[in-house]
N, C-alpha and C positions, 0 to 999 in steps of 0.2 A: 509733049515729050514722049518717045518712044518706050514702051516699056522694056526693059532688061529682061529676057528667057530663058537667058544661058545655063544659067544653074538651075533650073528647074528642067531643062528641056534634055543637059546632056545627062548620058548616065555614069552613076559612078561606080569607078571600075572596082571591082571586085579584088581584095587581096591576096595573095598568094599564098594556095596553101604549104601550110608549116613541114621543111621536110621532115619524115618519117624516120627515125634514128632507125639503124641496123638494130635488128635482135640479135640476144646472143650467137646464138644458133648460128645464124649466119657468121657473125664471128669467126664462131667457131668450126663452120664450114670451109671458110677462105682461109683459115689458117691450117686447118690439114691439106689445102689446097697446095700452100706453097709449099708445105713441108713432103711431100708429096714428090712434088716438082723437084727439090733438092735433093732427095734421096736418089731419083730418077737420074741425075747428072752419074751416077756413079751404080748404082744398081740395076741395069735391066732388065725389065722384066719383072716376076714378084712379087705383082703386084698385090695378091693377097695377101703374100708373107709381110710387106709392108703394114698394109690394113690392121694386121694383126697384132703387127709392131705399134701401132699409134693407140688401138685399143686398149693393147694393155698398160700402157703409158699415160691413160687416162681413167686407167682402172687404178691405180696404184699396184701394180701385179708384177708380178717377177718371172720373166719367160725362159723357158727353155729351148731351143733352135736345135734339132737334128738334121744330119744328115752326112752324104759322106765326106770325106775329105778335100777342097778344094769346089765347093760350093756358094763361098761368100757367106758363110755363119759366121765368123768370127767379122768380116767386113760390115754386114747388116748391124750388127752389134755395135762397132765403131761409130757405125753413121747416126745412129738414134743418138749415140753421147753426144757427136760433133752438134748436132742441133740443138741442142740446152745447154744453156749458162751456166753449167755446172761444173765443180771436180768431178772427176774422174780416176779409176784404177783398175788394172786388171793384174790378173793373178793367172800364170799356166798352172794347171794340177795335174801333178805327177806320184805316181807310186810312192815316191820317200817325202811326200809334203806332209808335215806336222801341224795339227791344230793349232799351234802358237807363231808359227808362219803364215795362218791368214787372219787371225783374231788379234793378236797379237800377246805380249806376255809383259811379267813383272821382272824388272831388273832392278840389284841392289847397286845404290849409289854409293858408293863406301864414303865420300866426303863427309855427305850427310848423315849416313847411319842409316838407311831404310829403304824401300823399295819403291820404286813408281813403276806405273804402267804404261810401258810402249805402246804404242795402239801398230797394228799391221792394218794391213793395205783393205781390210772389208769396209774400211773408216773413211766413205767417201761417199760421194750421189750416186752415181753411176757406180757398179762393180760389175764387171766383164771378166766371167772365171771360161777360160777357152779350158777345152775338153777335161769338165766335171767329171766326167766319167774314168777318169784316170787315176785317180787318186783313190784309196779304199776307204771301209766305211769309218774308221778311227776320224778323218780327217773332213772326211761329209760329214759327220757328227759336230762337226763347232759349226756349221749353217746353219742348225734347227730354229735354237734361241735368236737370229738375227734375222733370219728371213722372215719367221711369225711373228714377234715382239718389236724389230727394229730394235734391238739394244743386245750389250752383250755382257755378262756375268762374268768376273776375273779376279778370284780371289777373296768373295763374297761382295766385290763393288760392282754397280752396275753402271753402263757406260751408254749412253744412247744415242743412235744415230742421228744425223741433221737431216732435216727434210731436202728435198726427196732424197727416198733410198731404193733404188732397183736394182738388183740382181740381174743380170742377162748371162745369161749360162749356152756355151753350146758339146755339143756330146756327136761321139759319133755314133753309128749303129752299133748295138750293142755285140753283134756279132763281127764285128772287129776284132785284132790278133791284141790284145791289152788292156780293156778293157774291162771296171768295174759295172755291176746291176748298180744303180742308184737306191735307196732306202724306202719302201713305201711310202713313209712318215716324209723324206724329205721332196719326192714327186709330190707331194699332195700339196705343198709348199707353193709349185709351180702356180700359177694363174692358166698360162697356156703351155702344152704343148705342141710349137711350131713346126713343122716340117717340110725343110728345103731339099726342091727337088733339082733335077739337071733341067738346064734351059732348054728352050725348042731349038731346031734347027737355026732359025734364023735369028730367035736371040745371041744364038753362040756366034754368032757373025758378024753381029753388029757390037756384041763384048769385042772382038776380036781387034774390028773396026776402028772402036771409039777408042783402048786403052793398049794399043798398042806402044811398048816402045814406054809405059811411063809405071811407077812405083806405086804402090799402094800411099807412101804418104802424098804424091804428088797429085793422087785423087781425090784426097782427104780437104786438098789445102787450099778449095776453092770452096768447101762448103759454110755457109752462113750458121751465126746462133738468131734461134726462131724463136724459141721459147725463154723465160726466164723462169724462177719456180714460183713469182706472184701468179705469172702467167699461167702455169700450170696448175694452181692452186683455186684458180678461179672456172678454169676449164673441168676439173675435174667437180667442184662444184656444181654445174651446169649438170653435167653424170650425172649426179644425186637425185638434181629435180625431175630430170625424166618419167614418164608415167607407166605406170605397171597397171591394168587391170587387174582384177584378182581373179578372173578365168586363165591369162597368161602366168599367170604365178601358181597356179594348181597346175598348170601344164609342164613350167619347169620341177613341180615335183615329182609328178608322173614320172617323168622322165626318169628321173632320179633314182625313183622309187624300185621302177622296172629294172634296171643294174641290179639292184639288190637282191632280187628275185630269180633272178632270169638265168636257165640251167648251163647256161654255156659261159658262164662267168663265175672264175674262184672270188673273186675279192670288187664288190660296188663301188659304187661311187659314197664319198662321203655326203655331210653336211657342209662342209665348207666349200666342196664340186658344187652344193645347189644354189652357194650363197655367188659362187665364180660366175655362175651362166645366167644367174641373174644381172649382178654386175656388168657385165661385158654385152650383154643382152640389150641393156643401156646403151654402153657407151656405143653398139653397133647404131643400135637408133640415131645416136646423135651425129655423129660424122655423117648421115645421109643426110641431115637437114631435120628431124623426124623429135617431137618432143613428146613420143608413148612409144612403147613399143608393139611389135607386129609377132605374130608367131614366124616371119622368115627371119626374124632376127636369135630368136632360140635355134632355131633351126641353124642357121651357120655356123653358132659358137659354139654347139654340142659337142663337136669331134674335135676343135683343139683344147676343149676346155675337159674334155672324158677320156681323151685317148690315152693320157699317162694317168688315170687313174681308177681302170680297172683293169681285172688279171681274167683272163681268158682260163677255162680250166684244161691238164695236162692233153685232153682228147681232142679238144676244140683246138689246139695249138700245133696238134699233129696233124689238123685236117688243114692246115696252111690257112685257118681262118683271120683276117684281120679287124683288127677291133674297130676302125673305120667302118668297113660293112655292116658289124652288129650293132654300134650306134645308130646308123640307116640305115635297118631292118626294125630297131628299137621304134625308132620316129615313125617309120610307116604306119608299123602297124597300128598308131596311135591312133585316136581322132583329134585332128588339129581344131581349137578355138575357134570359134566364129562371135 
């Protein structure tokens, strides 16, 4: 009888290996990917002020957008609400706007005998206050406790806001015909200071191109919700774990440090500036894919994260200097980490 060889002779195949799950990271790359893409349907161009929009969205940060009139500040703004599952509100500020028109106030029920408190429109996810800078400082003054605390005092009760809570503020140039200064105290509140510029030539052509002939909400009304606030909750998570060296973290003090010092500046950067560029320092790492971060990632968040919080002194302001330059002049001179 012939002997059987088959199972000794053939070989056995080898099994497949196990796929490899996505890291977060990636995740969370392909999903600023699409959101990205979504903004792009209706934004041209901007792509930083974008970037910048996602960052501090992932900071928990509350931005401020300049620029001048009819630059898609108040649009950019829109478009980051339209993408999360969230409420939303916005508020115009004007000259005769009263603290209890955005906080809201106590009104007496006479049924009952007693007061309750109306909540106004800050009592939302999203708040979208178009040109902050309008309003004086009586009325900038109910932002303080809400921006920093997330809650709002009224009447000795305190009221807190539902997660997420972002402010998106936009202003025009301050040398504008009406126009209030914003409050040190409430700049310093900002995470960024964003600033939209006029498009290039050929962006303006291709706006001209794409949105001709249609409304602002008819550009609005094709964009998708991306995010939910689990989602956001877990993303912004990911932020946290990010890695810091501690050469990179003496570096952002430096930084810091240097404002303070430095003779062509009336007023530095604070402590909460160092805690910002650290933060954001992060979340830059992360949207590139990157789970530490590098010194070009301090290096980009420096000037929207410093420019609304320091003051140039009256000499340095008359030499037409801008605080962009002395933030990179600050960095040069530095020694960057290795």
């Amino acid at each position: 009888m012939e002997e059987n060889t088959f199972a000794e002779n053939t070989p056995v195949p080898e099994s497949a290996p196990a796929p490899v799950p996505p890291s977060p990271l990636t995740e969370l790359n392909a999903k600023v990917y699409q959101i990205r893409n979504e903004i792009g349907k209706v934004i041209i161009g901007q792509h930083q002020v974008v970037d910048l929009l996602l960052i501090g969205l992932l900071c928990d940060g509350h931005l401020l957008l300049e620029g001048v009139p009819g630059v898609a500040k108040t649009l950019a703004a829109k478009l980051l609400s339209k993408i999360i599952d969230v409420d939303f509100s916005r508020l115009q500020f004007t000259p005769d706007l009263m603290p209890g028109d955005v906080i809201g106030t106590s009104v007496f029920n006479p049924k009952e005998g007693a007061f309750y408190f109306r909540s106004g429109p800050i009592f939302s996810n999203i708040v979208l206050i178009d040109e902050i800078n309008r309003a004086p400082a009586k009325t900038q003054s109910a932002l303080f406790e809400v921006m920093e605390e997330r809650q709002v005092t009224v009447d000795g009760d305190t009221h807190v806001m539902r997660y997420p809570f972002i402010v998106l503020a936009t202003q025009n140039p301050i040398e504008q015909e009406g126009t209030y200064r914003l409050p040190e105290a409430q700049l310093d509140r900002f995470l960024f200071k964003i600033e939209i510029g006029y498009p290039s030539l050929q962006e303006e052509v291709n706006i001209l191109t794409s949105q001709q002939g249609k409304t602002q909400n008819e550009l609005l009304q094709n964009i998708s919700k991306l995010l939910s606030p689990a989602d956001l909750k877990n993303y912004r998570q990911l932020v946290q774990e990010v890695i810091v060296d501690a050469k990179i973290i003496e570096y952002i003090a430096r930084i810091i440090n240097e404002t303070r010092n430095n003779p062509s500046l009336y007023l530095g950067a604070s402590t909460r500036a160092s805690l910002a560029l650290l933060k954001s320092s992060k979340a830059c790492a992360a949207i590139k894919g990157r789970n530490f971060v590098i010194p070009d990632d301090v290096i980009e968040m420096a000037a929207p994260v410093l420019r609304h919080r320091i003051m140039l002194t009256p000499e340095k302001e008359m030499e037409g200097i801008d605080t962009d330059d002395l933030i990179q002049s600050i960095i040069k001179a530095m020694e960057i980490p290795r």
